[in-house]
N, C-alpha and C positions, 0 to 999 in steps of 0.2 A: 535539497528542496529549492525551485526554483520558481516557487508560487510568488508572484507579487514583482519580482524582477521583471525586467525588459528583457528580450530578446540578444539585443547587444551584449546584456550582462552573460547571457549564455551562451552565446557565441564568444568569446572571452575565455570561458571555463573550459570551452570545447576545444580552443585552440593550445591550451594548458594538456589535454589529455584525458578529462570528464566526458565517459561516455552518458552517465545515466543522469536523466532529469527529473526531478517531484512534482506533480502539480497539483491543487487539492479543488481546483473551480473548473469543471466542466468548460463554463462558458467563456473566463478566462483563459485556458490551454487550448482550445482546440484551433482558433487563430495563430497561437505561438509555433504550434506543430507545425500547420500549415504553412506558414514564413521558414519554420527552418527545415523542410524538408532536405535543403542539401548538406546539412548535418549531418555529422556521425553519432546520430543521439539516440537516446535508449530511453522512450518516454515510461514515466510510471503515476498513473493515477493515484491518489494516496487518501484525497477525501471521501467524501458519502457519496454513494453513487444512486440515483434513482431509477427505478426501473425504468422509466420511460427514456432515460434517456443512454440504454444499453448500447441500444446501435450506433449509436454516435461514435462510441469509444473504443470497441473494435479495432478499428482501422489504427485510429493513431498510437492506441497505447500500447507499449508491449507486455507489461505489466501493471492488473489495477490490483492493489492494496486491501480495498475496502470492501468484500463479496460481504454480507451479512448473512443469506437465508437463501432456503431452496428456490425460490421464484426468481431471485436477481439468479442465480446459480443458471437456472433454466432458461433465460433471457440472453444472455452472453453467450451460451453455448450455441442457441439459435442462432443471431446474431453473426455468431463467426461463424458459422457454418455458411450460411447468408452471403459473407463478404468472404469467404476463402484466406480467413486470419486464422492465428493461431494463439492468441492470448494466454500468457502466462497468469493463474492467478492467486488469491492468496485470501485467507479467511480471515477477515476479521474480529477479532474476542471481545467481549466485552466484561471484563474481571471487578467494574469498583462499582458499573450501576448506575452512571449520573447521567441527568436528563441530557445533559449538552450532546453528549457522545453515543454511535453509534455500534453495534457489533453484537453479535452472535452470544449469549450466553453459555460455556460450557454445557451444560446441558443438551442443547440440541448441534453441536458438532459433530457425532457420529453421524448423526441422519443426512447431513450437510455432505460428509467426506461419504458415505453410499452411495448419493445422488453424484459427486462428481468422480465416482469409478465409471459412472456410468456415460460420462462423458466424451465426447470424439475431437469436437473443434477448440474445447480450450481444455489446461490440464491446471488443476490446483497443484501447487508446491510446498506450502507453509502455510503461516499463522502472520497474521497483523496485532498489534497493541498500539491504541492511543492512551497508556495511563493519566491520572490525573495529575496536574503539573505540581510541582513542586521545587521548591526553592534550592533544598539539600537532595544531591542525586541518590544518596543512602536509602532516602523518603520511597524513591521509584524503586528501590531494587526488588522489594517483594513482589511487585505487582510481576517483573520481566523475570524472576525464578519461576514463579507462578505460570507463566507461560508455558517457557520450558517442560515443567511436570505436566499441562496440559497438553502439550506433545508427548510426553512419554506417555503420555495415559491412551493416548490415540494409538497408538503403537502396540500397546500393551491391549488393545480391543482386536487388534487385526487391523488396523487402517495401515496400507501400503506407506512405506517407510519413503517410496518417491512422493509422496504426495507432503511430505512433512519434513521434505529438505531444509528450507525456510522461515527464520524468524525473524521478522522486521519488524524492530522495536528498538527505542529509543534515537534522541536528536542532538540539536548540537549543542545542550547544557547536561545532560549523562549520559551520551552514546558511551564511553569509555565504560562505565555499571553497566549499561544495557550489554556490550560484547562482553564482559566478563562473565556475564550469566547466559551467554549462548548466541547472541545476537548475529546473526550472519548478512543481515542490512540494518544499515543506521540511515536515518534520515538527518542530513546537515544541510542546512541551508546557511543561519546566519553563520557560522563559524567558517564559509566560504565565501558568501557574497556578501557579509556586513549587514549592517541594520537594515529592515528592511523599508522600505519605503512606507512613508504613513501617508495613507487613500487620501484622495483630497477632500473628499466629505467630512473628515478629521480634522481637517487641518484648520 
């Protein structure tokens, strides 16, 4: 995750061998992309996406994180279709309930993964979790097994098994719990680039 760093910072990582980069702020990334287009970078949306501002995101990301519900589903697909992208996507769960966070309730995932069979210009691939944080990574593990059985359960209905290649869950204080329970992207950011910058409205 490279939400909050400068650009420098990422240029840095890129010259290391890191193709892929996090960003979770719309209005923060879409400058960074734009600077580093001569990158060999792999951008990935990872925060709340709004529907208005679907078209935006297209172009730069190759992967967003955060689909929640059929209308953002139907906005994207527009969208690339629109801009001749191909967006990789990825549904986001929402497994504990809390106001902060957003995501799809198991519940309505099947009608979610219908709608994007039906898809042309982007393809869902997996599942997102933002669980809620916790100090002991032991704490998060039920939430990322939980996931896991929500993909087998998808599977287990008929939802095509390419659409549920992907589980990207967990960061850089339990990625290690998050991949032992299936995790096929981890999101790291401080455990690469260091603490992260504190906003200056903070400071």
């Amino acid at each position: 995750m490279s939400k909050t760093f400068a650009l420098d910072c990422v240029r840095v990582a890129a010259a290391a061998g890191q193709v892929d980069f996090g960003e979770n702020r719309v209005q923060e990334a879409l400058p960074k992309c734009a600077e580093g287009r001569d990158l060999d970078a792999r951008w990935h949306l990872i925060g709340h996406l709004q529907k208005n501002k679907a078209r935006k995101v297209v172009g730069p990301f190759a992967w967003i994180h955060s689909v929640d519900g059929c209308e953002l589903l139907d906005r994207l697909e527009r969208a690339a279709a629109d801009e001749g992208t191909r967006p990789l996507l990825l549904i986001q769960v929402d497994l504990a309930g809390e106001d902060t966070k957003h995501g799809a309730p198991p519940a309505q995932l099947l009608r979610i993964f219908e709608a994007a069979a039906a898809c042309r210009a982007v393809e869902v691939k997996g599942l997102m979790l933002i669980p809620p944080y916790e100090d002991d990574p032991e704490r998060t593990r039920p939430y990322f097994r939980r996931l896991r059985e929500v993909r087998d359960d998808l599977v287990a209905q008929g939802v095509n098994r390419s659409m549920l290649t992907e589980l990207s869950m967990g960061m850089s204080h339990d990625f290690e719990v998050a991949v032992a329970e299936g995790a096929t992207m981890v999101r790291v950011g401080t455990a690469i680039f260091g603490a992260r910058p504190v906003p200056a409205a903070a400071r």
